[in-house]
ChimeraX commands (.cxc) that place a marker at each C-alpha (Angstrom):
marker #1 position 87.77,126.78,42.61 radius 0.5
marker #1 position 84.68,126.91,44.99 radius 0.5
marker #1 position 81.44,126.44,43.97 radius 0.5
marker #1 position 79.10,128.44,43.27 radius 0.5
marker #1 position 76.97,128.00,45.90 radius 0.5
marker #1 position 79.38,128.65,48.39 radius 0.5
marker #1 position 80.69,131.97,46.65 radius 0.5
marker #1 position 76.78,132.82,46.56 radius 0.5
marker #1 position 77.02,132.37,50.37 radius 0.5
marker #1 position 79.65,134.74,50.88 radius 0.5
marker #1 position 78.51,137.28,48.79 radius 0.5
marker #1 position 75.45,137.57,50.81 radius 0.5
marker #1 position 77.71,137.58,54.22 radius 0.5
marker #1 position 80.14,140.30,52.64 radius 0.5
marker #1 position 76.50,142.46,51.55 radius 0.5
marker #1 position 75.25,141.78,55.10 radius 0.5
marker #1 position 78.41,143.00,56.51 radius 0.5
marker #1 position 78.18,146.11,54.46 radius 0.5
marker #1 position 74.93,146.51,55.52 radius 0.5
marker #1 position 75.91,147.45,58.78 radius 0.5
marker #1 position 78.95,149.07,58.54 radius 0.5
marker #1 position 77.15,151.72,56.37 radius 0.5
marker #1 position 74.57,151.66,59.21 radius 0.5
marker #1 position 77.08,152.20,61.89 radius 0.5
marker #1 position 79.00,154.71,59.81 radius 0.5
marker #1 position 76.06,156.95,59.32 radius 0.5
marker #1 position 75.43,156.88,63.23 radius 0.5
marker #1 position 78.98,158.10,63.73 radius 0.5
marker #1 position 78.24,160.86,61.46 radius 0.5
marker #1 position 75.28,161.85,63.00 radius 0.5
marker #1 position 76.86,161.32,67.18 radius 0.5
marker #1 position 80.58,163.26,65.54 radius 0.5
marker #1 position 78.16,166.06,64.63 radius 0.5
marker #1 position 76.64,166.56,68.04 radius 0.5
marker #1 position 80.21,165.28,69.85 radius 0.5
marker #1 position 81.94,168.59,68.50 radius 0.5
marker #1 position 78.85,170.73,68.89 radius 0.5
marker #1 position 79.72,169.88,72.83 radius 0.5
marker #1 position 83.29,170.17,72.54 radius 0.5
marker #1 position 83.13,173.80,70.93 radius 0.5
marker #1 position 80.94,174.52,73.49 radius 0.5
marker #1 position 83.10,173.65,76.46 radius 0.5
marker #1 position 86.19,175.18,74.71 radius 0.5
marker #1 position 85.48,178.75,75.87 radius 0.5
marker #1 position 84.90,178.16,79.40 radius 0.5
marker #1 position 88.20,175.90,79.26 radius 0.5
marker #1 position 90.20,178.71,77.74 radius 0.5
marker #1 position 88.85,181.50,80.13 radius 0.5
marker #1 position 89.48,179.54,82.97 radius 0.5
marker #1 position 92.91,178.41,81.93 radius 0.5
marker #1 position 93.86,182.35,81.68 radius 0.5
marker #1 position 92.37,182.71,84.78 radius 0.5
marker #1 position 94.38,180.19,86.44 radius 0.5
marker #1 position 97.32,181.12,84.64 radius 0.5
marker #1 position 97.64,184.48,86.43 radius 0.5
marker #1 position 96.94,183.20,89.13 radius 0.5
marker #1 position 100.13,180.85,89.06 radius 0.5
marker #1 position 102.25,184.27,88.41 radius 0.5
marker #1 position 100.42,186.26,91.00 radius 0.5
marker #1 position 101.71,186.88,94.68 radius 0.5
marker #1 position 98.73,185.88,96.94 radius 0.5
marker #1 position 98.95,185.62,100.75 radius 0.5
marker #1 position 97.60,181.49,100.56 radius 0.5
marker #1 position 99.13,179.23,98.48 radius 0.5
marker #1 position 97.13,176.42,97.11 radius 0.5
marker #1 position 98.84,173.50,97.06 radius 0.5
marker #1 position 97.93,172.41,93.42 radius 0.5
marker #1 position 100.01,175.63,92.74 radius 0.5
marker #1 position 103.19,173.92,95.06 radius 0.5
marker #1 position 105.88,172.02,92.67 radius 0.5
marker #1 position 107.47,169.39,94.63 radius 0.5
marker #1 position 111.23,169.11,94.61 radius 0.5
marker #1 position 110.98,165.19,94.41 radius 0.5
marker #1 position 108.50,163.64,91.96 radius 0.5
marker #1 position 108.04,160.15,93.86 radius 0.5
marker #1 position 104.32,159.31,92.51 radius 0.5
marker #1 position 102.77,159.80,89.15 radius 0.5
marker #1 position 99.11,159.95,88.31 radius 0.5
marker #1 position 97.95,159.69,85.18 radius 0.5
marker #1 position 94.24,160.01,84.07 radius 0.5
marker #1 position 93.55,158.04,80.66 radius 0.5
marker #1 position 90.92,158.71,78.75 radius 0.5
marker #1 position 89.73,156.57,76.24 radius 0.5
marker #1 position 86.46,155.39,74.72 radius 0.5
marker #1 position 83.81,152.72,76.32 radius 0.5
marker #1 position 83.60,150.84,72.44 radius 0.5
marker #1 position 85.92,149.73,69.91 radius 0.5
marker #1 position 85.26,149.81,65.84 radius 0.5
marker #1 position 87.11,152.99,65.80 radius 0.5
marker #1 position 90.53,152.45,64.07 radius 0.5
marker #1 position 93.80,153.00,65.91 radius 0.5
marker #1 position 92.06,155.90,68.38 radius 0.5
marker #1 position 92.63,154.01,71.64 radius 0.5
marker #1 position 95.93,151.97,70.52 radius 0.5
marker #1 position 97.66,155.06,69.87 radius 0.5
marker #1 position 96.69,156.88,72.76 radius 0.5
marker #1 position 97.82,153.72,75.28 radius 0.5
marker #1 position 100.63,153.66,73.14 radius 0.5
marker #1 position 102.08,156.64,73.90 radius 0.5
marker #1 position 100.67,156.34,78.11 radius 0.5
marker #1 position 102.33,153.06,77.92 radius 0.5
marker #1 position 105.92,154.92,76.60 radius 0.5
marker #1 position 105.93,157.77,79.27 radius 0.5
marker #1 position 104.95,155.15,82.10 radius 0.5
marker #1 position 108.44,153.15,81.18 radius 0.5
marker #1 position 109.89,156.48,81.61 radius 0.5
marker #1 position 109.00,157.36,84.62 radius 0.5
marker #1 position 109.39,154.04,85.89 radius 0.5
marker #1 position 112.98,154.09,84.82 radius 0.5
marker #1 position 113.55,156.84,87.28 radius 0.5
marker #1 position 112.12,154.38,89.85 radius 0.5
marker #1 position 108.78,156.63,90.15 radius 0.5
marker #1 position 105.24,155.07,91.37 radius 0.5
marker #1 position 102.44,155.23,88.76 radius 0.5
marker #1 position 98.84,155.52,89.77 radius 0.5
marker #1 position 96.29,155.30,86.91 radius 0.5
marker #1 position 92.71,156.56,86.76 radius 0.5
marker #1 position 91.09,155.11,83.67 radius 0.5
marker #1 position 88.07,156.88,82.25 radius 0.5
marker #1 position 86.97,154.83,79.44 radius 0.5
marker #1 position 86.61,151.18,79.55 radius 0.5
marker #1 position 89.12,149.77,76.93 radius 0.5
marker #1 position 91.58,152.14,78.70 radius 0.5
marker #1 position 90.43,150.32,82.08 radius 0.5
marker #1 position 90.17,147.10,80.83 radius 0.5
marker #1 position 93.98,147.57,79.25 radius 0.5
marker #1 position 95.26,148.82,82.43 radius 0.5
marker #1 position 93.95,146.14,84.30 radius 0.5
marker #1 position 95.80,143.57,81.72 radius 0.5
marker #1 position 98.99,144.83,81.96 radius 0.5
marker #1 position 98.94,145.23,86.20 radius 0.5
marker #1 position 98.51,148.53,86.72 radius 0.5
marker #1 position 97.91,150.25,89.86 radius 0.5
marker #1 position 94.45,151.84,89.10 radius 0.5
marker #1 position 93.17,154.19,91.68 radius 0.5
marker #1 position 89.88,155.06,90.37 radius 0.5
marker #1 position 87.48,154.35,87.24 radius 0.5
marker #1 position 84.80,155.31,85.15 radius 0.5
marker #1 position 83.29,153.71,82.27 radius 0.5
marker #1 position 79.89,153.93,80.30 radius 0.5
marker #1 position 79.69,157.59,79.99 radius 0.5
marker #1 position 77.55,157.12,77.49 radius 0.5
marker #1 position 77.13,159.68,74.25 radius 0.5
marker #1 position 77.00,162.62,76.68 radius 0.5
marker #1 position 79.15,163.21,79.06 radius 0.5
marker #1 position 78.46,164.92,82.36 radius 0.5
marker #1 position 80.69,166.98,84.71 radius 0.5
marker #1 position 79.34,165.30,87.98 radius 0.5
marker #1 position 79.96,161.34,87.37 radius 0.5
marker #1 position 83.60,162.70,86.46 radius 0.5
marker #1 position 84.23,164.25,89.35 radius 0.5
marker #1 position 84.43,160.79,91.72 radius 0.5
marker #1 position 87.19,159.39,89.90 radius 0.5
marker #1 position 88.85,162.70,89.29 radius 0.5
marker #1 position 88.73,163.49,93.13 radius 0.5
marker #1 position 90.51,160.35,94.25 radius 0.5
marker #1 position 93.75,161.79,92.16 radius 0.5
marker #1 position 93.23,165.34,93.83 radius 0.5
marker #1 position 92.74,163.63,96.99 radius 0.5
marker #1 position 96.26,161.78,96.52 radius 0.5
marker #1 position 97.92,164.54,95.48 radius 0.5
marker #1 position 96.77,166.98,98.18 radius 0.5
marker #1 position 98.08,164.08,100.77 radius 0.5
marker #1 position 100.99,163.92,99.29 radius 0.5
marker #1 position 100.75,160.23,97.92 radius 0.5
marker #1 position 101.13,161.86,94.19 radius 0.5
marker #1 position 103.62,164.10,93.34 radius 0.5
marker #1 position 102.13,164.96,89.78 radius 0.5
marker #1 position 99.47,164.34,87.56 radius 0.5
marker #1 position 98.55,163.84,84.03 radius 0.5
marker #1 position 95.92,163.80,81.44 radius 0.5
marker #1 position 96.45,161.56,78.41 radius 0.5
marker #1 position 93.08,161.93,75.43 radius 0.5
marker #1 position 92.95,162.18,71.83 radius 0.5
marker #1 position 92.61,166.11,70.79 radius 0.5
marker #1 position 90.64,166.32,68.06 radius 0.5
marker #1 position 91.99,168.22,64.97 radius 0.5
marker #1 position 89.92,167.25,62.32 radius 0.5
marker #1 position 87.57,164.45,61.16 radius 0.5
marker #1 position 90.51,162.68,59.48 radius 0.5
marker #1 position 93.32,163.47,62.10 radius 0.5
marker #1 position 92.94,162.80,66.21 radius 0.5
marker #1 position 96.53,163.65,67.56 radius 0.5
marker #1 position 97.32,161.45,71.36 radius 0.5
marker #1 position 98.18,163.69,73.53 radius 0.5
marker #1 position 99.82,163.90,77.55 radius 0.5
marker #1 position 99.89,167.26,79.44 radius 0.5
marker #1 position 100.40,167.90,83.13 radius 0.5
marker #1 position 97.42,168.54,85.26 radius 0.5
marker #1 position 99.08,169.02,88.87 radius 0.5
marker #1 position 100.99,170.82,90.12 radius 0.5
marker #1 position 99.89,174.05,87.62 radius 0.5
marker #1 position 102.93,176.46,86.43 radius 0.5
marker #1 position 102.47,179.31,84.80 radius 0.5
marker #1 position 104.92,178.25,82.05 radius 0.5
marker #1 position 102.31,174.85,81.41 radius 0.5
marker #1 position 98.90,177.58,80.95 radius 0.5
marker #1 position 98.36,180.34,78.39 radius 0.5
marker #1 position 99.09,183.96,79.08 radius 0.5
marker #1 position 98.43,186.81,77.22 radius 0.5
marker #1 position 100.94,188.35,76.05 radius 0.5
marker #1 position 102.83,187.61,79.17 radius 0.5
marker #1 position 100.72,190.08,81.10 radius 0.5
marker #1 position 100.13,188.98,84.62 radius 0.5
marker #1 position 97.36,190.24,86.71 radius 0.5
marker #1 position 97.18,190.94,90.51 radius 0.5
marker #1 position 93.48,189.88,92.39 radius 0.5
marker #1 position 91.80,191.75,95.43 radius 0.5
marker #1 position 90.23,188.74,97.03 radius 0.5
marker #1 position 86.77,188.47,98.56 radius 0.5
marker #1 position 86.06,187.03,101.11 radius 0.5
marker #1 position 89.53,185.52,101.39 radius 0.5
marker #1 position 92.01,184.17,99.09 radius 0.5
marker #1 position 91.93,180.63,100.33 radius 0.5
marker #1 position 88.19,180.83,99.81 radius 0.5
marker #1 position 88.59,181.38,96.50 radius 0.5
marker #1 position 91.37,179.95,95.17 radius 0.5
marker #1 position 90.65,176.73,97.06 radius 0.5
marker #1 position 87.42,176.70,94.51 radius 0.5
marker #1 position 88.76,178.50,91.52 radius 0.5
marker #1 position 91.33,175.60,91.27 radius 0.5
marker #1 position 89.36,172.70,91.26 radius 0.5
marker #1 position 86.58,174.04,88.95 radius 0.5
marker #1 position 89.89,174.43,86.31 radius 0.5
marker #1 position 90.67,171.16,87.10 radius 0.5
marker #1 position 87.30,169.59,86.29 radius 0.5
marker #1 position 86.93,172.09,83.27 radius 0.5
marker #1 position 90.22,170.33,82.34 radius 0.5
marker #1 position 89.06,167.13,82.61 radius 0.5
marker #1 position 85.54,167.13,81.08 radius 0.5
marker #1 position 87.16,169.22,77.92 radius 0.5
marker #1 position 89.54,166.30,77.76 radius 0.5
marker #1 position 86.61,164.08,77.95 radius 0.5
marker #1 position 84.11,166.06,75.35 radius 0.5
marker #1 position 88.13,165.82,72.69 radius 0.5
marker #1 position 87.98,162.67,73.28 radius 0.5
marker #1 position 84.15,161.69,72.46 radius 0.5
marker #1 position 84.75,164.09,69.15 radius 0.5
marker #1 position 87.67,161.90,67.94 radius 0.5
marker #1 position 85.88,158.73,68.93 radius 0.5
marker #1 position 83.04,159.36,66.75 radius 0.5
marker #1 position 85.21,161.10,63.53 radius 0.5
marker #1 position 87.21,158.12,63.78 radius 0.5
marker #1 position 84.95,155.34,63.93 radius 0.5
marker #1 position 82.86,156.89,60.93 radius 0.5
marker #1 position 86.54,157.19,58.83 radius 0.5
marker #1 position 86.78,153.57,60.51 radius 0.5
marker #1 position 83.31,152.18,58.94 radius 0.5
marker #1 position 83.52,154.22,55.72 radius 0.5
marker #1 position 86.48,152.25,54.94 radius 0.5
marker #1 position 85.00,148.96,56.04 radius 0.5
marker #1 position 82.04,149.40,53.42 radius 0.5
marker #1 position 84.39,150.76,50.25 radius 0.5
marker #1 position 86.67,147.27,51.29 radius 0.5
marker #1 position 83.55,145.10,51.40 radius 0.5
marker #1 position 81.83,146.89,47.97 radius 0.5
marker #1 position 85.77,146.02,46.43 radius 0.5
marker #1 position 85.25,142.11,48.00 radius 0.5
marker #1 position 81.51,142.01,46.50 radius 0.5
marker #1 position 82.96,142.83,43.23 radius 0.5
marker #1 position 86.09,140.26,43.40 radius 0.5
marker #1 position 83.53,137.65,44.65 radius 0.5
marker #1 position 80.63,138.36,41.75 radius 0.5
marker #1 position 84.08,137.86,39.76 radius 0.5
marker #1 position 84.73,134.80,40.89 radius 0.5
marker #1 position 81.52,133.70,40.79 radius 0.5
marker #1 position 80.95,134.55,37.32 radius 0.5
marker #1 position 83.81,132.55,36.47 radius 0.5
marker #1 position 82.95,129.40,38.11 radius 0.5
marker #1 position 79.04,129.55,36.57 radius 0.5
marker #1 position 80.72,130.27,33.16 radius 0.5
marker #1 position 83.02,127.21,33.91 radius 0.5
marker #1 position 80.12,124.92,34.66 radius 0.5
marker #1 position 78.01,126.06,31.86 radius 0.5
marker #1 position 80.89,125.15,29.08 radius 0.5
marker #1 position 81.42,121.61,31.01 radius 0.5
marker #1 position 77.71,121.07,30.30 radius 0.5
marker #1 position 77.59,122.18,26.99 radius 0.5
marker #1 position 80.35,120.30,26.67 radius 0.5
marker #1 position 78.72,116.94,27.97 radius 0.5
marker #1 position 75.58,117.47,25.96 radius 0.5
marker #1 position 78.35,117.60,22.63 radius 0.5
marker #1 position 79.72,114.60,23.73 radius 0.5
marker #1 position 77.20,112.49,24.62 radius 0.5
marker #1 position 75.41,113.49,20.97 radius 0.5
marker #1 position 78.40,113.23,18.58 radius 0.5
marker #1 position 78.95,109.61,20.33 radius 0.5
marker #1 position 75.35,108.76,19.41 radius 0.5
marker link #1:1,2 radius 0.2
marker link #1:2,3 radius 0.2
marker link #1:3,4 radius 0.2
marker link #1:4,5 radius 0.2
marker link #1:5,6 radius 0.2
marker link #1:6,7 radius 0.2
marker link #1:7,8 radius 0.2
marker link #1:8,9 radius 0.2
marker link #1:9,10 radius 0.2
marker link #1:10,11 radius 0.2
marker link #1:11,12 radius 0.2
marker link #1:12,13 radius 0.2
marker link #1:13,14 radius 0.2
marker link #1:14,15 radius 0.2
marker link #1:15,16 radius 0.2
marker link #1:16,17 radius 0.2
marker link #1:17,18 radius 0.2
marker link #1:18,19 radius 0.2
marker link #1:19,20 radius 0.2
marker link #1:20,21 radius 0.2
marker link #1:21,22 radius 0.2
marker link #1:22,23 radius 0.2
marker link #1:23,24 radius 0.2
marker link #1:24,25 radius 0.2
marker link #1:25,26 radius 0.2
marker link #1:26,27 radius 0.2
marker link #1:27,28 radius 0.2
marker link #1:28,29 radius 0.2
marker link #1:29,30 radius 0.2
marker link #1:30,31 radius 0.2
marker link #1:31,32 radius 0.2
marker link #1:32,33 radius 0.2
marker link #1:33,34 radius 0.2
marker link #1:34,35 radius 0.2
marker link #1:35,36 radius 0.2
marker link #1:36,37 radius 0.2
marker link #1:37,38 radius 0.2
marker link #1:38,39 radius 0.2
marker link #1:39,40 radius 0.2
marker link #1:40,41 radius 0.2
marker link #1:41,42 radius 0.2
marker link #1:42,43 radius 0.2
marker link #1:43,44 radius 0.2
marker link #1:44,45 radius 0.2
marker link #1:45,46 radius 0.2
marker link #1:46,47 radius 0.2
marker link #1:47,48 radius 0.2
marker link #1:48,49 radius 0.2
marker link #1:49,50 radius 0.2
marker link #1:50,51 radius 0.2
marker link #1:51,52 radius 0.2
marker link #1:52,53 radius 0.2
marker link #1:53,54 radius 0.2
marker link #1:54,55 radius 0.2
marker link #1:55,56 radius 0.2
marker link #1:56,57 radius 0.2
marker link #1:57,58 radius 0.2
marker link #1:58,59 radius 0.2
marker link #1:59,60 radius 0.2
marker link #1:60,61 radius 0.2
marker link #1:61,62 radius 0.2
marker link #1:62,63 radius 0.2
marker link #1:63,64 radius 0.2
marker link #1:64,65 radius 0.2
marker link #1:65,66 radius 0.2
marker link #1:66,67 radius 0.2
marker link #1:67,68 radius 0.2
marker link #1:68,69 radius 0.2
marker link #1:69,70 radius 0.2
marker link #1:70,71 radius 0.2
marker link #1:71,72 radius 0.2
marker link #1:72,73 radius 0.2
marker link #1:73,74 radius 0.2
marker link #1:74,75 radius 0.2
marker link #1:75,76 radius 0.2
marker link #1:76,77 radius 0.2
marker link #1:77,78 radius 0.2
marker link #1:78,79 radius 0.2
marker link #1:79,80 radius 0.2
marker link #1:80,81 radius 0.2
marker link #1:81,82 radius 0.2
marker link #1:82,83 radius 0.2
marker link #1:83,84 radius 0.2
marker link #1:84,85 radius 0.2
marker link #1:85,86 radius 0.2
marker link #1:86,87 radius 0.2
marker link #1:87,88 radius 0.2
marker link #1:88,89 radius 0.2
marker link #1:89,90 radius 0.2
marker link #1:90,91 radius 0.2
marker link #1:91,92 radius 0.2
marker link #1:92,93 radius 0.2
marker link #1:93,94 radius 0.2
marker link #1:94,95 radius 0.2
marker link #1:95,96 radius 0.2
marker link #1:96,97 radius 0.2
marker link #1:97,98 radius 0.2
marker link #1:98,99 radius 0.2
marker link #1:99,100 radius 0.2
marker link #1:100,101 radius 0.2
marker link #1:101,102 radius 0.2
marker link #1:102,103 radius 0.2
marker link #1:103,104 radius 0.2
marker link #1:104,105 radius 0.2
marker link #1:105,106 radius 0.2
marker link #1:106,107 radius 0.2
marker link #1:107,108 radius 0.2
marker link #1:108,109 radius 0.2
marker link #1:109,110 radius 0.2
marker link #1:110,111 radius 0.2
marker link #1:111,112 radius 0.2
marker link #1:112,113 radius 0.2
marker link #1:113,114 radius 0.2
marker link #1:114,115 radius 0.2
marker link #1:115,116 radius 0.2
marker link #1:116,117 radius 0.2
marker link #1:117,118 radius 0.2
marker link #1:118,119 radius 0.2
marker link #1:119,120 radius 0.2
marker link #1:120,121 radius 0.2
marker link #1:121,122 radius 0.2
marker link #1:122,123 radius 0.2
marker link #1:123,124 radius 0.2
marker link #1:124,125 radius 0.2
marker link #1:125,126 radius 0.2
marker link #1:126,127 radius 0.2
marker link #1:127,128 radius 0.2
marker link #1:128,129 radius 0.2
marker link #1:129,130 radius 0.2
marker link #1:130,131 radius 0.2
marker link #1:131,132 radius 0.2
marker link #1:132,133 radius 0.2
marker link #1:133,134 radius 0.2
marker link #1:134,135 radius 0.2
marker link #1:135,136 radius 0.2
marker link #1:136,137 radius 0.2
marker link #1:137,138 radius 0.2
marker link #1:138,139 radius 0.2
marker link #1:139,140 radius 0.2
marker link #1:140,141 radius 0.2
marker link #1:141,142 radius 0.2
marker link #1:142,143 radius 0.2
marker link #1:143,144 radius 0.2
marker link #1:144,145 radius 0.2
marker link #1:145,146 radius 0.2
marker link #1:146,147 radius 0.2
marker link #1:147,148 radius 0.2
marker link #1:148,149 radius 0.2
marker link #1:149,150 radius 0.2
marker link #1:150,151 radius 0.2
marker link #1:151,152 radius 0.2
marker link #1:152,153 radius 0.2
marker link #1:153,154 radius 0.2
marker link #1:154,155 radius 0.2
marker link #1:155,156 radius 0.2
marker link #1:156,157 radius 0.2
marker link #1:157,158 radius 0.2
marker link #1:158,159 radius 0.2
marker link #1:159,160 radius 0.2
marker link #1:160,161 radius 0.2
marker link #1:161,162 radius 0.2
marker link #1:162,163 radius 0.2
marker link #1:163,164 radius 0.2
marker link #1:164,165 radius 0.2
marker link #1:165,166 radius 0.2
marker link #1:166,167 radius 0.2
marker link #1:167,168 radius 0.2
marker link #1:168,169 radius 0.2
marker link #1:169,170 radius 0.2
marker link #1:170,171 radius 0.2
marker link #1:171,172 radius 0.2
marker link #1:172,173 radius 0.2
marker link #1:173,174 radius 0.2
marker link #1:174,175 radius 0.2
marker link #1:175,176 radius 0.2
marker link #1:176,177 radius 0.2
marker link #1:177,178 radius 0.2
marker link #1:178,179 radius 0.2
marker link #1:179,180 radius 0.2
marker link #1:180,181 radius 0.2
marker link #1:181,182 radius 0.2
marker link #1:182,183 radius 0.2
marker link #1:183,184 radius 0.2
marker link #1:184,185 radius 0.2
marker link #1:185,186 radius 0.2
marker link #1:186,187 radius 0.2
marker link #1:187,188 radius 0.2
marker link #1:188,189 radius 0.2
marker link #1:189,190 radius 0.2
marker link #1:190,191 radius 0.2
marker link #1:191,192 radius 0.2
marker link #1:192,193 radius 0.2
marker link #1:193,194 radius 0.2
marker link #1:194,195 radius 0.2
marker link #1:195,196 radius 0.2
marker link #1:196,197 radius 0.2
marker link #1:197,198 radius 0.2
marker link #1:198,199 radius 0.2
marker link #1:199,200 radius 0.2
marker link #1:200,201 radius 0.2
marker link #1:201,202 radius 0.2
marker link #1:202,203 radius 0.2
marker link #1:203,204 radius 0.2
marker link #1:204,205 radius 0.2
marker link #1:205,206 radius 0.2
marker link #1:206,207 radius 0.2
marker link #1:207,208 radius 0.2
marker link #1:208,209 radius 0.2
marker link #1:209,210 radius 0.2
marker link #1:210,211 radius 0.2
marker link #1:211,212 radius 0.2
marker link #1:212,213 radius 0.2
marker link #1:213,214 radius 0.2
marker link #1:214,215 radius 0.2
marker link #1:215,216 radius 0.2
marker link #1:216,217 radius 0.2
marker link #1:217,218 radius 0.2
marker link #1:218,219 radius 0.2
marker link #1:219,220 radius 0.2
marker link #1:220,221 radius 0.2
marker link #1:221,222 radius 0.2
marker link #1:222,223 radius 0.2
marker link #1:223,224 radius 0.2
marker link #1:224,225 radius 0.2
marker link #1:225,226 radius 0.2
marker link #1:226,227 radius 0.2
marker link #1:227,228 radius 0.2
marker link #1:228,229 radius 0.2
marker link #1:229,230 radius 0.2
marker link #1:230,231 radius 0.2
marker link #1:231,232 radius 0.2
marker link #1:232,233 radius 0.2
marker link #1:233,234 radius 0.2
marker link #1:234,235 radius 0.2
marker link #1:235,236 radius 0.2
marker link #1:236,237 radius 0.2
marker link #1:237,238 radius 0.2
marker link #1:238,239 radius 0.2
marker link #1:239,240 radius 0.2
marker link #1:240,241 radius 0.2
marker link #1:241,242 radius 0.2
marker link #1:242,243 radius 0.2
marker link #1:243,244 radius 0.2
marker link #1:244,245 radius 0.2
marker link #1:245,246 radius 0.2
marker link #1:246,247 radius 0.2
marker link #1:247,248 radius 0.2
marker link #1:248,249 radius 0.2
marker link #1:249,250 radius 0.2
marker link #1:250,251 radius 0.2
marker link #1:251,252 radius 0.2
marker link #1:252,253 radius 0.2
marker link #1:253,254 radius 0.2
marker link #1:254,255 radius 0.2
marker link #1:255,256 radius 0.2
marker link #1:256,257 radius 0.2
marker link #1:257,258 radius 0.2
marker link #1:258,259 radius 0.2
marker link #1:259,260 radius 0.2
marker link #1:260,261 radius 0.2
marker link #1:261,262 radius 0.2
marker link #1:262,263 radius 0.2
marker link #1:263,264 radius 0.2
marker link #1:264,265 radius 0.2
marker link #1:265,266 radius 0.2
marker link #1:266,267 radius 0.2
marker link #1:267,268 radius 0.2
marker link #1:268,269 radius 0.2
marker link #1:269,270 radius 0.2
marker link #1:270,271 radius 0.2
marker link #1:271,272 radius 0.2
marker link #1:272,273 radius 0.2
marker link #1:273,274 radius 0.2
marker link #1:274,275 radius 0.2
marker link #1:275,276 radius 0.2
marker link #1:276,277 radius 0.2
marker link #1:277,278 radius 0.2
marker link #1:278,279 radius 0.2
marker link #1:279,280 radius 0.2
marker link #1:280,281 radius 0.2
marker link #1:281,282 radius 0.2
marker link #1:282,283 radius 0.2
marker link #1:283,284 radius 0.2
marker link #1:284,285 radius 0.2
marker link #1:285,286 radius 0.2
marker link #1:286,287 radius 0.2
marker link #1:287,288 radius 0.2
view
């Protein structure tokens, strides 16, 4: 048994530890709060958009955009990953690479090129270990996350796919659903189909176009794009921060059950040591 001594020892580094996972959980709590404040904001602005792009996709204008062009053969894939800049926050990033990881041996079993933007830096720093080809990056967003330092790495993926390089892209993040539950999740960015957006009912619409329809288009789809993106981006901060507060939360209730095993212990051994003595001190007198 150790002694007590060193069981006081790691009592106090169990209670330290504690300490600061209660610390860190309460930040989460208090960053998950203001994370899904920003994610319900961007939501309707995603959702309108998407709509908007989605009768678009059915509609019959004179210019064709070429994020609206499916290519007969997929040769190139890009995939943007988003993941978060820190760890402490359960499985949240090794289930999302898990599943990126699964559709990239897919697609290069049909002998298809991946290209990998990594937003996030475990996702960069994972790509980067396992040889990737990464096209672009971004990492330290920080707690808010801002349309215009996305754009740069986004725009090297539009870039390649308007040249031709890419045939498709994708967006891999972590929706959020609820605190407890952050689903992984992979949907198709490029080219857009009106079978991949939401529709109402499906009603299409019809546009009159001012000043042209390449004018406008030409903008309309990148701005759904980028909405796509950053709302990716604000899911993905959301389900960071629920899950590193479910992450900490659990760290504290397992150190408060170690404190108690260790006191225990501890108990045990002091109890020990006081019956040896008392012991001793019987000893020595009866032999006197």
């Amino acid at each position: 048994m150790a002694g007590s001594k060193e069981i006081r020892t790691k009592i106090k580094s169990v209670e330290n530890t504690r300490k600061i996972t209660r610390a860190m959980e309460m930040v989460a709590a208090s960053k998950m709060r203001k994370a899904q404040e920003r994610m319900r904001a961007a939501r309707p602005y995603a959702e309108k958009i998407r709509q908007v792009a989605a009768h678009l996709s059915r509609a019959n204008p004179e210019y064709k955009h070429p994020f609206l062009v499916k290519r007969e053969a997929i040769k190139n894939v890009g995939v943007i990953v988003v993941t978060s800049d820190k760890g402490l926050c359960g499985g949240l990033n090794t289930n999302i690479l898990r599943l990126v990881v699964g559709r990239m041996k897919e697609w290069e079993g049909k002998s298809q090129g991946i290209n990998v933007c990594a937003i996030g830096n475990k996702g960069f720093g994972f790509m980067s270990r396992i040889g990737a080809s990464v096209k672009s990056h971004l990492i330290g967003l920080g707690d808010t996350p801002h349309i215009e330092r996305l754009i740069g790495a986004v725009k090297v993926m539009l870039d390649s796919y308007v040249s031709g390089e890419i045939d498709a892209v994708y967006i891999s993040y972590n929706s959020f659903v609820n605190t407890m539950k952050q689903e992984p999740t992979i949907e198709q960015v490029l080219p857009l189909t009106g079978a991949s957006l939401e529709t109402t009912n499906g009603v299409t619409w019809d546009y009159i176009y001012e000043p042209d329809a390449k004018a406008v288009v030409d903008e309309l789809l990148v701005r759904y794009v980028e909405s796509l993106v950053y709302s990716a981006v604000t899911e993905n901060q959301a389900s960071e921060q629920s899950a590193r507060m479910v992450a900490m939360k659990a760290a504290s209730d397992n150190a408060k059950s170690v404190i108690g095993e260790l006191k225990l212990v501890y108990n045990k051994a002091r109890q020990a040591a006081i019956t040896k003595e008392i012991s001793e001190i019987v000893g020595g007198a009866a032999a006197v």
